[in-house]
Every structure is written in C-alpha cells, then in structure tokens.
C-alpha positions in Angstrom: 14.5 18.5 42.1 14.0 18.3 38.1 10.6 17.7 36.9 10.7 15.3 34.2 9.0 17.0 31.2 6.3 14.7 29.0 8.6 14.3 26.3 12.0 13.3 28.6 9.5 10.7 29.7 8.1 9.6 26.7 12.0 8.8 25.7 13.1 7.2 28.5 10.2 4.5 28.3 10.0 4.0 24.5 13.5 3.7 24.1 13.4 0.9 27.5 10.9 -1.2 26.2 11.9 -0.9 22.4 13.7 -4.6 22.6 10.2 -5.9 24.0 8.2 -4.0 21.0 10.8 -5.3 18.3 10.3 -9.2 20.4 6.4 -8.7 19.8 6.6 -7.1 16.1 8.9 -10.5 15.4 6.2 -12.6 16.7 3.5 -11.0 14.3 6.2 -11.6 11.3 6.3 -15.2 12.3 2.9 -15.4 10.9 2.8 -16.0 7.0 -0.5 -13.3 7.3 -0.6 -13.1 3.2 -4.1 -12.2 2.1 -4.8 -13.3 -1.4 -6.5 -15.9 -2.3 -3.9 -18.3 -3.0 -2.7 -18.7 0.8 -4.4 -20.1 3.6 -6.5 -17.8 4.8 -6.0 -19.4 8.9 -3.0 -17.8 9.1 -4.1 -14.5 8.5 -6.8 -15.0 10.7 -4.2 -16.0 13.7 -2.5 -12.7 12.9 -6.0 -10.7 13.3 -6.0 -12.9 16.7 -2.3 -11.6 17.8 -3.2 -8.4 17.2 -6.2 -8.1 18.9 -4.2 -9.5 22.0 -1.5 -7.1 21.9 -4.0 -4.3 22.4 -6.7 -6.0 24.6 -3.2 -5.9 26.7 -2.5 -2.5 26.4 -5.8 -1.9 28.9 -6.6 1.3 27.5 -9.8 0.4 25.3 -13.5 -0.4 26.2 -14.0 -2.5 23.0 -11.4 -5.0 21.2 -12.5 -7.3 18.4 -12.0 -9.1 15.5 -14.6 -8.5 12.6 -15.5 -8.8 9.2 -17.5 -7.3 6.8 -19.2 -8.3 3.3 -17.5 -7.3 -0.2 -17.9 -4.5 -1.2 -19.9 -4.2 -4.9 -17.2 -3.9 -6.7 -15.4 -6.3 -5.4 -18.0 -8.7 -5.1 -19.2 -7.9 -9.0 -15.6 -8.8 -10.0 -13.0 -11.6 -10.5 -10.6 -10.2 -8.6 -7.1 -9.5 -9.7 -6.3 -12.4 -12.8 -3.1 -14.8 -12.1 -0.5 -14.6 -14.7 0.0 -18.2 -16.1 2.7 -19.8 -17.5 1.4 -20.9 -20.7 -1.3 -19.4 -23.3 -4.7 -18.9 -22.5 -6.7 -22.1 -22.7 -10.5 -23.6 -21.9 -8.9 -26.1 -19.6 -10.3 -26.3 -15.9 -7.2 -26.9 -14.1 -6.5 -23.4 -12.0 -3.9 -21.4 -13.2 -0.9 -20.4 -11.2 -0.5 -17.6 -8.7 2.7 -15.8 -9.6 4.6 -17.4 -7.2 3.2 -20.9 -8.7 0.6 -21.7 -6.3 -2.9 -22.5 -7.2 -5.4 -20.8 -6.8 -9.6 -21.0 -8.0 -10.3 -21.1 -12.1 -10.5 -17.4 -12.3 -8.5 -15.6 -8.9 -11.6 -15.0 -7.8 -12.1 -14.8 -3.8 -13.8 -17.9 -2.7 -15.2 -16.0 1.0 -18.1 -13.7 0.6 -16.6 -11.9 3.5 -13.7 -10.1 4.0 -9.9 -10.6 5.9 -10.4 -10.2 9.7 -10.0 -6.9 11.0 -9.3 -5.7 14.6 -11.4 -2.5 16.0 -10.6 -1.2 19.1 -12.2 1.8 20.6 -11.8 4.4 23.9 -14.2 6.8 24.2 -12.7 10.6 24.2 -13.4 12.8 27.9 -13.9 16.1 28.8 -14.3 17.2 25.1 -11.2 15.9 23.7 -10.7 15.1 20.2 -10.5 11.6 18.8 -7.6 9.6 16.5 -7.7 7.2 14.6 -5.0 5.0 13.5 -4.7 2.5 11.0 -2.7 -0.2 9.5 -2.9 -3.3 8.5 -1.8 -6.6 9.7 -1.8 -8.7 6.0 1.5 -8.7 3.7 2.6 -9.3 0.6 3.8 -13.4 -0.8 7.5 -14.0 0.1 8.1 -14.2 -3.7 11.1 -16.4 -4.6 12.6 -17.5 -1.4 16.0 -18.1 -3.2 16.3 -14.1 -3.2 16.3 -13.6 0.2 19.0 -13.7 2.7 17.0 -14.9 5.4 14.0 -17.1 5.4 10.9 -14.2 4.5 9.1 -15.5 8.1 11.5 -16.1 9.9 12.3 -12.4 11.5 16.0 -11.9 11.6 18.3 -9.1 13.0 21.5 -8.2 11.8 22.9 -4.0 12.6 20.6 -2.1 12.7 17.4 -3.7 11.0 14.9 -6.6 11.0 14.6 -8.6 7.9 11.3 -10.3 7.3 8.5 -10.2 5.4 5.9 -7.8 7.1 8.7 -6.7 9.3 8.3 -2.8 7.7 4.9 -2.8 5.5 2.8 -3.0 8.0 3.5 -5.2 10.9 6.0 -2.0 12.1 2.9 0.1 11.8 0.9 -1.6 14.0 3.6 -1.9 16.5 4.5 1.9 16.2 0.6 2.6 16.9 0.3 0.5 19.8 4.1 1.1 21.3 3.3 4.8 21.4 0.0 3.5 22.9 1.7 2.3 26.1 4.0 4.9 26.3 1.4 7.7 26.3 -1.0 5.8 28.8 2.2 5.0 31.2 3.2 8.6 31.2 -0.4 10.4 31.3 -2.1 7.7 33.3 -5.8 8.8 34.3 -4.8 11.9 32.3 -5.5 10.7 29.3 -8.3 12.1 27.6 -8.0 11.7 23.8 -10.7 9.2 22.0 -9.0 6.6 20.7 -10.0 4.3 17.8 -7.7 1.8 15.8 -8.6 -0.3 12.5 -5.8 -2.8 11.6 -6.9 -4.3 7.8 -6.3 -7.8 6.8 -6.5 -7.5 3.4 -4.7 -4.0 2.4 -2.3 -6.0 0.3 -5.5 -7.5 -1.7 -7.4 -4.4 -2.9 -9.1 -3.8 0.1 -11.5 -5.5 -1.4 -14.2 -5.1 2.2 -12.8 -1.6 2.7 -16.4 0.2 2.0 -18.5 -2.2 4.0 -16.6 -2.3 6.9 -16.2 1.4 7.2 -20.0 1.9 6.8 -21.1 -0.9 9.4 -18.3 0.4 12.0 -18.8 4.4 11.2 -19.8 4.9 14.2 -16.8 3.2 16.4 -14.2 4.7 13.7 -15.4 8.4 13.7 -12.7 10.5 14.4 -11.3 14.1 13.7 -7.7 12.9 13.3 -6.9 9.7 11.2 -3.1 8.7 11.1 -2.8 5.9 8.6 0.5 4.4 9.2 1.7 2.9 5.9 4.2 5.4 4.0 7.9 5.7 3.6 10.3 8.8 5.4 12.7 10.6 3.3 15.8 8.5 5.1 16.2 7.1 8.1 17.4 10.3 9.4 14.7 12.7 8.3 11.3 12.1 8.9 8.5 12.9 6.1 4.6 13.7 6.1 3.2 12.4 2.7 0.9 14.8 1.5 0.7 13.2 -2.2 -0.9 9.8 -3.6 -1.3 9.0 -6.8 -4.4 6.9 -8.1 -4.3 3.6 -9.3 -6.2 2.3 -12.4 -5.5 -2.0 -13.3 -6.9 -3.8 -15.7 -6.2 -7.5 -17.7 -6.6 -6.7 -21.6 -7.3 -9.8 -24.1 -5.9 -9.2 -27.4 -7.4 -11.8 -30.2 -6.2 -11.9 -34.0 -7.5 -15.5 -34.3 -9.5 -18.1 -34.2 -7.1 -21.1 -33.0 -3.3 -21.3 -33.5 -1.4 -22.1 -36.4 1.9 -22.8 -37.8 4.2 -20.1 -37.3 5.9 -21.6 -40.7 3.2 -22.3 -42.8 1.3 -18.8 -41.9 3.8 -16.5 -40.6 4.5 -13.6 -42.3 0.4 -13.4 -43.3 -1.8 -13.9 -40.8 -1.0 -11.1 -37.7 -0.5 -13.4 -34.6 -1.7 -12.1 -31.0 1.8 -11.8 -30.0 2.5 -9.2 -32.7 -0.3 -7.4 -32.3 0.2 -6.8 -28.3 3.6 -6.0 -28.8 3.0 -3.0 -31.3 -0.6 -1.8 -29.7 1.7 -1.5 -26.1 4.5 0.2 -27.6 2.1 3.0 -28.4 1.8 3.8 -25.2 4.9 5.8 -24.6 6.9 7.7 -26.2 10.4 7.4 -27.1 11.2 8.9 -24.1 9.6 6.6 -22.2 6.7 9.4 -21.3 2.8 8.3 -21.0 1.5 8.9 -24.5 -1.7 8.8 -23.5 -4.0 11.8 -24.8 -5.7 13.2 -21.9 -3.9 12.0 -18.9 -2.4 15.1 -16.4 0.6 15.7 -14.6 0.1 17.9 -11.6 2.6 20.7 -9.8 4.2 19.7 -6.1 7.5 21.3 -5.0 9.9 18.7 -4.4 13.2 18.8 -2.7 16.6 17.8 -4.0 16.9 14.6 -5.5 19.6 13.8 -7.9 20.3 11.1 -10.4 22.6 9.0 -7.7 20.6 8.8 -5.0 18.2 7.6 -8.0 20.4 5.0 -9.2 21.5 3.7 -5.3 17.7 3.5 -4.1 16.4 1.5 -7.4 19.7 -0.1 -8.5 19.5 1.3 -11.9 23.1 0.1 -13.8 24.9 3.4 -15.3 24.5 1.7 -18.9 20.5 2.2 -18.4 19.0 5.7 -18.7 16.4 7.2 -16.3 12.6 7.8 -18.8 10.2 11.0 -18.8 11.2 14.3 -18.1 11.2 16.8 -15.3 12.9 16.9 -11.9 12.8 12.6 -10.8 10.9 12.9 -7.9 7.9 15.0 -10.3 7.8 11.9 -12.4 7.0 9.2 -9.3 5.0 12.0 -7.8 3.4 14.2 -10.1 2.7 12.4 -13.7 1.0 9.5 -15.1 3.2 6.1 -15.5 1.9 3.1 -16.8 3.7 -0.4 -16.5 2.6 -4.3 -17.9 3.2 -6.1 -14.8 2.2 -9.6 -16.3 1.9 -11.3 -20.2 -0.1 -14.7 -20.0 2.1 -17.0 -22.9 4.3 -19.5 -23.4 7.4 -19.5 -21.7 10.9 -20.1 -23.6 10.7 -23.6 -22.5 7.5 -24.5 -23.2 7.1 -22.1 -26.9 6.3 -23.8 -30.1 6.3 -22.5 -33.7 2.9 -21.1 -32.9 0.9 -18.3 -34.1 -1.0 -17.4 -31.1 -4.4 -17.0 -31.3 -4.7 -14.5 -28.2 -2.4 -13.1 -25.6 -3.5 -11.8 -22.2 -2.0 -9.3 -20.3 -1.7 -7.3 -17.0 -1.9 -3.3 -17.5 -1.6 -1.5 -14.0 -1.7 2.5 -14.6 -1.1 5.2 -12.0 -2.7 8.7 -11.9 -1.9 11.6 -10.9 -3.2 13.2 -7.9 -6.1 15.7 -9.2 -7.3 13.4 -12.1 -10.3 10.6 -11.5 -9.2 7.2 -12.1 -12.5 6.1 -13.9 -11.6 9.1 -16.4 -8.2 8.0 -16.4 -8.8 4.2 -17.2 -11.6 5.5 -19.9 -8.5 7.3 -21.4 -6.5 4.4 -22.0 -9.3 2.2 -22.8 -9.9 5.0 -25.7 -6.2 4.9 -26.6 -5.8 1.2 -26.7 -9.3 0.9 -29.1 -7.8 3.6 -31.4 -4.5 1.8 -32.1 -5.0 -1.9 -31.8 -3.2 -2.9 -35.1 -4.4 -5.5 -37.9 -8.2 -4.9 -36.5 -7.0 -7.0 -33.6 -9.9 -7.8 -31.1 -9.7 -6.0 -27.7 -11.5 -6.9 -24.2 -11.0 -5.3 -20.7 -11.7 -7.5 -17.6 -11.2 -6.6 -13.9 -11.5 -3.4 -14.1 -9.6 -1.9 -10.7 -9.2 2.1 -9.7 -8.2 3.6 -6.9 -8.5 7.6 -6.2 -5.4 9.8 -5.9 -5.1 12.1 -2.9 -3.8 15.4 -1.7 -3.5 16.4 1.9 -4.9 19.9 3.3 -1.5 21.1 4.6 -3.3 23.9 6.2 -5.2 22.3 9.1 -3.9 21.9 12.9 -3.4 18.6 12.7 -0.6 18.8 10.1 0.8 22.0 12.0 0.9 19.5 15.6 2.5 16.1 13.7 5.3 18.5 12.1 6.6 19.8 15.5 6.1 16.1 16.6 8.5 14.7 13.9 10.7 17.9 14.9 10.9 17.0 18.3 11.4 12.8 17.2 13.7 12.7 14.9 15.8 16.5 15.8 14.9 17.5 11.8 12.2 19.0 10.0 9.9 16.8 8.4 9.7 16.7 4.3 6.7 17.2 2.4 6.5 14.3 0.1 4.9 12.4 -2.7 4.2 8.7 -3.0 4.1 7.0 -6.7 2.4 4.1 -5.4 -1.0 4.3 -4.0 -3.2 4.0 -0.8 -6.7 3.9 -2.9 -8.3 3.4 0.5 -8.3 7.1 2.0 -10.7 8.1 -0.8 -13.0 6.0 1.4 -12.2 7.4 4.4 -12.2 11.1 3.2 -16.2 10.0 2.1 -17.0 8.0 5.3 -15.3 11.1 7.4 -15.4 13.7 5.2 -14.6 16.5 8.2 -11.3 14.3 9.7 -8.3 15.4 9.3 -5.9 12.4 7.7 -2.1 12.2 8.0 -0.5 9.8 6.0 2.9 8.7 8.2 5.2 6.1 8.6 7.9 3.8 9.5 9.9 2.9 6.3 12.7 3.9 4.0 13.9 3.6 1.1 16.3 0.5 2.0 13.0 -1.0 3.3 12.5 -2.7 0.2 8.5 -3.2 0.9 6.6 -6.0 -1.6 10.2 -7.0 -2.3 12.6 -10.0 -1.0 14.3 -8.7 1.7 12.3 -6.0 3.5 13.3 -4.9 6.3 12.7 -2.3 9.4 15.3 0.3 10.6 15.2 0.2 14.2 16.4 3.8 15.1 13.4 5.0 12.5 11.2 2.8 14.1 11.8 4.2 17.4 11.7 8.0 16.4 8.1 7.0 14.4 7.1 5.9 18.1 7.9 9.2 19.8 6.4 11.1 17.0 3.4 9.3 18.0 3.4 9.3 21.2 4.5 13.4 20.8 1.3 13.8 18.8 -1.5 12.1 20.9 0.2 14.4 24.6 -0.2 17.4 22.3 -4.0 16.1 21.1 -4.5 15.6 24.9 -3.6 18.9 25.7 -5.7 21.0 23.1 -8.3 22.9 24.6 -12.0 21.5 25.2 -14.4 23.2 23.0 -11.3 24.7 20.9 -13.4 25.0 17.6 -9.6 24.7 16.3 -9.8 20.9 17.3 -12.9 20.6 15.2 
C-alpha cells in the first residue's frame, strides 16, 4: 500500500474544497467593505465580522478578534487624502465630492478617532517551532463608475475561469488563500502541527493605513513572528508564480497654486494678468522631460535584473493604442520597478460644462510621486517640493497640504525563508518562481520591518496582470488562486518540519 505523501494530500483536499473556498470568498465580496471616509463605515465593519467567523471556524487558534487601534500621529495630525471637486476652490461649506461623487466631511478628513476594524488571530508555536504571520486585508477600493463594469462590482460573478467583483483579487483572495491553506494544513497534519500561527487582516489598507503603527505597537506581542507573508502582490502570469522582492515608495501631496486675488474676466484681463490655470500648467510640465523621464534633480533610479518583457506584452497588459508611445528609457519593467515616476492623479477646476471666461484665481491639484526602492520618501518629497519652488512661473504662490510618504522596500533574498517559499511555488505551480518588482507600493512593511525588525517578510500573492485591481472589472483567476493555496499550505508543512532549536529558523 502507497503512503500518501504531505503534498499528494495537500492537493487532493485543496483542490476538493476549492468550490467551497471560492462560495465563502463570494460571500466576503458581497460586502461593499470600502474604507474611506465617504462609505458607510458598517459595512466594513460586517466584513471585519465575516472574517473573524471564517477563522474562529477553522478551530486552529486560541485567540480570534476584532480590534481597533488609535491613528496614528500622522494620520491623526493630517486631513487625510483631499477630494477632487468638480468646480474651483471655494469658501463654501457644502462638502466636496468624493471622486466617485459622494460626499464626504468639509475637508476628507476621517471623522473616527479610531481605526477600520481589524481581525487578530493567534496559535501559539510548540516544541520550538517557528512562527508566521500572514496578512491581508479585508477593505477594497470604490466600485468607480458602475457603467464600466460588466457585472455589478458586488455582486461576485463567474464566468471561465475567473470571479469578477470588486475585492474578488485585491484582497478578499488573500484572505481566503491564507485561511484555505489554513485548513488544508491542519486537516493533513492534525495534532502535528507545530508552527505558531498569527494572522492580521487590515480594514483600511486601501485608506493609507492610516492605524497601521498603533495597532502594530499595541498587538506586538500577538503579531511577533520570524516569518511574515503579506499576501497582496501580483504573479508574473497565471502560469508562473512570482516572489516580489521590490517596492517602490510612495510620496502624495495636494499643491495650491495662487496668481490671484479673486477671478476676473478672462476678456478684459487675459493676456496680462497670469491666471492659476496657466501657471500650473507650465510649473507641471517642468517636471519631465521630453521623454516623459522624472526631471527632478536628485531623485534615484536603482539596479534590479529583470526578465524578458517586451513592448507587446506592454501594450496587451495596459492597453496602450500603437499610435501612443511608451515614456522614459531603459528596459520597461526598470522603469515600473527601478526609477522615479510621478503622475497628477486629480486638478480641482471647473469642468467643460460648468467653465466660464474666468481667470482663475487658484487651482488645486493632486501630485502622487513614487520612489525608488533605496531612496527615503521624506528626501524624495523634499526634492520635488524644492523643484516645484524653483520653477513656479509669474512668482505664482505655492502651498503643500497632506503631506503622505510611504517607504520603498527590498527583500533579503538570502535568508531561509525565501530559499523554502521558492521550492514551495516550484512544487505549486510546476515552474520557478520570478523575482519581481512592484511600481505601486505597500508603504506598510516599513512598519513591520521596524516593529519586527529580525522577521523575515515575503511579499506573495494571488493576482495577475488581467486582475485589473483598483480598476472596474477585477477579477480572480481560479487555477492561480488554487496554486497560491498549495504554495501556502507547501510553506507552513516545510516551516513545521524545520528543526527545533535550528539557529537557521531564527
């Protein structure tokens, strides 16, 4: 008689209870769990709640709850992210818009002292095992306009091979991944099972985070861990699995631009006075080059191998038309990876409809920066500040308000852990993993690298590129959904299996 071996077993039950785990992750996308300030903040409590069911049920942990912790400082000294209007700065004390056109305080500021729920679960480690911690996050993105997606955004839809849904990849997939490889690993090692286990599932990743610090301080010691998987990345395709092992930072900012006093007659005055509008348009233009390259003096590029990526697999992941050409320079994947970008994401001023022959007085808008990994944000936003200062035309009047930044980050490719989660995705998916970049940003693990500065963190994950996270129709790819399960469940039998008093576990 065969012996089934751990990882024949660990198949055989992920891929049986896979329709149950997609049922459950469809239930979690049912709930409209968006964070900012804008949306009613019950629903993503009741998605804390779900959550906090699903693994109270999974009987493995000593400890499941929901909590909350204070703002942090910077949070709670700031404004919070500003809402683009539709119209031009004013003193009025009606609330702006939201992006998506729904109301929010005078200033998008966060009304609650505290943060989003959280879930915490804990299981202490035996017989000297070492201890994982996994994380994701339970809050999502607004739907944006629903006339762009296929589907309704919460309402969780199948079609081939992947679940449409807002959620349904970025993060609610994460959760389920963690907690699916959960069952799988306590069904095949039963009272086996010796590996501490911790999870912290964030309600408001999608919302700067904005308790991130706090929490971690007042919970250190339940999170403490020599592992951390944080489950909110992309793999190279559905086919290949990847370990990310670059972040860049993030630096965001609103910038006021002022030229005048009150608004005038663009007829009578035009062509003398500068108007706001002006004066934005040529101090942003200085910020790249013709190229479309940062121009900014002092901001750094840094040097990662990438793999093969050519200018059509470019143009089929972003839907770039042939007529537009690609900015910067270097290999593609360098330029999301490896340099400085910097993008206005939002202009407070009239729309087309609503525009007047007005000289306006003062334009607002939104600048969001990233940096690359091995630069400091502060020093990077300091760098544009400087820039912006030294080239605001006509002597225009500049102001900076909330101030954001987020850390880069660069994995220690050398440590066990990363040696054990490559032969897990080997085993999972039947190819190597790639080594990869991310150009968007997770400023949150500089936290945990200062809160743990002695774990080991593996940035994984259960999306693609057709994913289409933060955007109308996101979706999930089932068969990388299941092979991000094994790879989990792979990792935490081979954790269980290390040694006690290995000083390579430590």
């Amino acid at each position: 008689m065969t012996t089934e071996t751990h990882e024949e077993a660990l198949r055989r039950y992920i891929q049986a209870e896979l329709p149950t785990t997609v049922a459950e992750l469809a239930r979690l996308v049912r709930i409209p769990s968006v964070s900012w300030p804008a949306y009613d903040p019950a629903h993503v409590s009741a998605s804390a709640d779900a959550v906090a069911e699903l693994l109270r049920g999974i009987g493995l942990f000593d400890l499941v709850e929901v909590r909350q912790a204070a703002l942090d400082d910077s949070a709670a000294a700031t404004l919070g992210p500003m809402s683009p209007t539709t119209s031009a700065p004013s003193t009025s004390s009606a609330p702006p818009a939201d992006p998506l056109g729904a109301p929010t305080d005078p200033l998008g500021a966060p009304t609650d002292p505290l943060g989003a729920p959280a879930v915490v679960a804990h299981r202490a480690a035996r017989n000297g095992r070492p201890t994982v911690l996994l994380y994701a996050h339970h809050d999502v993105q607004p739907p944006g306009d629903d006339t762009e997606w296929e589907t309704p955004p919460f309402e969780p839809t199948l079609r081939g091979d992947r679940l449409y849904g807002r959620g349904s990849a970025d993060d609610k997939a994460g959760i389920m991944a963690h907690i699916a490889a959960l069952r799988a690993v306590r069904d095949i090692l039963g009272d086996k099972l010796d590996v501490g286990i911790a999870l912290f599932i964030e309600g408001e990743e999608e919302y700067n985070s904005r308790s991130f610090r706090t929490f971690l301080r007042e919970n250190r010691e339940l999170l403490a861990a020599d592992v951390i998987i944080v489950a909110d990345s992309v793999n190279w395709s559905t086919d290949i699995p990847a370990l990310t092992v670059a972040l860049r930072g993030a630096v965001a900012f609103n910038l006021r631009i002022d030229t005048l006093d009150h608004a005038l007659h663009s007829g009578m005055f035009g062509g003398v006075v500068p108007d706001a509008m002006l004066a934005t348009v040529r101090l942003l233009n200085t910020l790249w080059d013709a190229q479309g390259r940062v121009a900014v003096v002092g901001l750094r590029s840094t040097e990662i191998v990438t793999p093969p990526y050519e200018e059509a697999q470019l143009r089929a992941e972003t839907g770039l038309p042939d007529t537009v050409h690609p900015i910067g320079e270097g290999s593609f994947l360098s330029r999301i990876w490896c340099q400085p970008s910097i993008t206005v994401t939002g202009i407070d001023a009239p729309t087309t409809a609503h525009a007047s022959n007005t000289l306006l007085p003062h334009v607002r808008v939104r600048i969001s920066a990233r940096v690359a990994p091995g630069q400091d944000a502060a020093e990077a936003f300091q760098l544009i500040r400087t820039h912006l200062e030294q080239h605001a035309p006509f002597g225009a009047s500049l102001s900076f308000e909330d101030i954001e930044t987020g850390q880069p980050f660069l994995v220690d490719t050398d440590g066990w852990a990363v040696t054990d989660m490559r032969a897990a995705m080997t085993q999972a998916w039947g190819e190597r993993p790639v080594d990869i970049g991310i150009g968007g940003s997770i400023p949150f693990i500089s936290e945990l690298v200062d809160q743990f500065p002695l774990a080991q963190i593996l940035v994984t994950g259960v999306e693609d590129a057709d994913s289409r996270a933060h955007s109308p129709n996101e979706s999930l790819h089932l068969g990388a959904f299941r092979r991000a399960i094994l790879t989990e469940a792979l990792f935490m039998t081979q954790l269980n299996e290390r040694n006690p008093g290995d000083d390579s576990t430590r």
